[in-house]
C-alpha positions in Angstrom: -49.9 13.1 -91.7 -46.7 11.3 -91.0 -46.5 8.3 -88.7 -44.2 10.2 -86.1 -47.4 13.1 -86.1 -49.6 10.4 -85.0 -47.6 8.8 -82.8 -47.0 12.2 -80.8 -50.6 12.8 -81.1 -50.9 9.2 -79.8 -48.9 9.9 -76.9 -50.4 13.3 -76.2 -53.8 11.7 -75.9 -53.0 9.1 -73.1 -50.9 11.7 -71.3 -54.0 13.5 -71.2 -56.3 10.6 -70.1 -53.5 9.6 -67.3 -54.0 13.1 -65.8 -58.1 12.9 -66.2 -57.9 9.6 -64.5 -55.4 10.8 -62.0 -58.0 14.0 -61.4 -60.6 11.5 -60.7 -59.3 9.0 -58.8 -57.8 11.9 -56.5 -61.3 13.7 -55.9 -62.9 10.0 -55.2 -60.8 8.5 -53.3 -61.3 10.0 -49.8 -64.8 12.0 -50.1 -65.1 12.7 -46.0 -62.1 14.7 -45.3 -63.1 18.2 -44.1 -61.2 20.9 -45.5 -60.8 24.3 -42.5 -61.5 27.9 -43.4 -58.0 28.5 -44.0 -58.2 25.9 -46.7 -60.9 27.8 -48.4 -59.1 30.7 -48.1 -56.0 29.6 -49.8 -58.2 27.7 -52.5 -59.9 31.1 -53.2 -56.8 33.5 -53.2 -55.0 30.6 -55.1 -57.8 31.4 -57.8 -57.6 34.5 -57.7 -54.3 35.2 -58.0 -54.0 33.0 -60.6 -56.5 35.2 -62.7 -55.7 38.1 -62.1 -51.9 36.4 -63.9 -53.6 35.5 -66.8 -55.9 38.0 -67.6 -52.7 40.5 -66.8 -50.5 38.9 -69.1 -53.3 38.0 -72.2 -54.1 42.2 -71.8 -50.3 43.0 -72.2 -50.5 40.7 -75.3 -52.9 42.1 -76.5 -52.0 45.8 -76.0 -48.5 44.9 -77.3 -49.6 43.4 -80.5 -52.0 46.4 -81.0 -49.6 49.1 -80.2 -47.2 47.9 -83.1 -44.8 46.4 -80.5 -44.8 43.1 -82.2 -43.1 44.4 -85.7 -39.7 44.0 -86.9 -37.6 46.6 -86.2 -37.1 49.2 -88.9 -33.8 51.6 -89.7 -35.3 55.3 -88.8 -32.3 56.8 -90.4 -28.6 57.3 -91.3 -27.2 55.2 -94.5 -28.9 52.9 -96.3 -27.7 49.4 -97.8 -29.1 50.1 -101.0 -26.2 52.0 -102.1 
């Protein structure tokens, strides 16, 4: 690998461990503060919205690449270039 790979990797890696540390400190910090019933209900339609997205989108992947969507596009007829 090139230096520039592992410095990107590098870089990656403590982005990552900000956020996980950020995460953390975040659920810690304040462990008594109630959260209301409309709270729980955004938290659960925010969840399941947010599936319903992903698992929407990875079947029209799917289906797309399966269906032959996904190939190049061919010349059904009229003149050819090989002339």
């Amino acid at each position: 690998m090139k230096t520039g790979s592992w410095l990107i990797i590098i870089v990656l890696l403590a982005i990552l461990a900000a956020a996980g540390w950020f995460g953390y400190a975040g659920l810690t910090t304040d462990p008594g503060v109630p959260i209301s019933i409309h709270g729980y209900i955004a938290m659960a339609l925010g969840i399941f919205f947010s599936l319903a997205i992903g698992i929407g989108l990875m079947a029209l992947v799917f289906y797309s690449s399966r269906a032959g969507y996904d190939e190049p596009p061919h010349q059904i007829g009229g003149r050819s270039d090989e002339e």
